[in-house]
N, C-alpha and C positions, 0 to 999 in steps of 0.2 A: 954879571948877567951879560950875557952877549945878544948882540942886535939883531932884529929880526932875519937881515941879510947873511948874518954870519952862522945863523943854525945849521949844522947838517940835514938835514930833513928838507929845508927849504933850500938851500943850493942844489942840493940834489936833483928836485922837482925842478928850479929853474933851468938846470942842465936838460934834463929830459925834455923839458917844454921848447929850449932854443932847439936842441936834436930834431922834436919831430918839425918845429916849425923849417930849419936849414931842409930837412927832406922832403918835406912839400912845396916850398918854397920851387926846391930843384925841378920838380916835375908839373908846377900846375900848366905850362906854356902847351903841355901835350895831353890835356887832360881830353880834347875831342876828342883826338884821333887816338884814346887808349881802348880798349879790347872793354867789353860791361863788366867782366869778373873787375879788370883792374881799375875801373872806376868806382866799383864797388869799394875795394880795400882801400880806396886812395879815400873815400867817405869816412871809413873805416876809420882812418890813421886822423883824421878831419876832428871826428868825433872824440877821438881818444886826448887830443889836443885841448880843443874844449873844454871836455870834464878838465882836465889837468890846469888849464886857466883858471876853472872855477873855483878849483879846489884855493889856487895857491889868493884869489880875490878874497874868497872868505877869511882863510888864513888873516891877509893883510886885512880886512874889515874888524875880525876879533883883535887884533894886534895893538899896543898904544903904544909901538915903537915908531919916533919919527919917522923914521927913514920909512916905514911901512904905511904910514899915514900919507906920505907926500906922493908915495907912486903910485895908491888909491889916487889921490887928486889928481895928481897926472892923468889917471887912467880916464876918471871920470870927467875931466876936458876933453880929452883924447874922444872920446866916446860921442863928447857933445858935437866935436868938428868934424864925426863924420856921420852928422843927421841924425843922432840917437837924442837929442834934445837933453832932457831931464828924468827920462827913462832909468825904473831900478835896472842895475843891473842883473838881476838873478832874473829878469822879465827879458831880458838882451839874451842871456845866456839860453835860457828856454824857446824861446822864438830861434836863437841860429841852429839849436841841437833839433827843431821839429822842421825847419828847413832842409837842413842835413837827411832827416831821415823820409820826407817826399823827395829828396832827388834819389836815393834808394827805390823806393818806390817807383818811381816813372824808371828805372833802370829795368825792373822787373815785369813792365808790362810789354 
């Protein structure tokens, strides 16, 4: 049986997830001064992120591989040091995707 980190499926994801994160990361310093279409897609790639976290949290939540246990706990420290308390996280996840999708919103009015 090989561990939660060494499945292809989930390196995979984790590659895509550090990708979009490396390319947002690259552009949020001009996210003012971008054009609305591109702040748009820049929500877009935001959003696509997101899901792809969510995806790979649940993953680690069904998971009883150590190593997938301990970056849950990581993550839900992680979570709690930055003001999310004892918040589920799929209640975190849903609050930044309906965030995400009002600054859509105020972009189109």
């Amino acid at each position: 049986m090989t561990s939660f980190f060494e499945s292809e499926n989930v390196m995979r994801e984790m590659t895509t997830i550090y990708e979009l994160q490396k390319e947002l990361y690259g552009v949020i310093q001009k996210f003012p001064y971008m054009s609305q279409d591109a702040k748009w897609e820049h929500i877009e790639t935001l959003k696509e992120l997101l899901e792809k976290q969510q995806i790979m949290w649940t993953r680690m939540s069904l998971s009883d591989d150590p190593e997938a246990i301990e970056m849950k706990e990581k993550l839900m420290e992680a979570s709690k040091d930055m003001g999310f308390g004892n918040a589920d996280m799929s209640t975190i996840f849903r609050n930044m995707h309906n965030v995400l999708v009002q600054m859509q919103t105020q972009l189109r009015k």
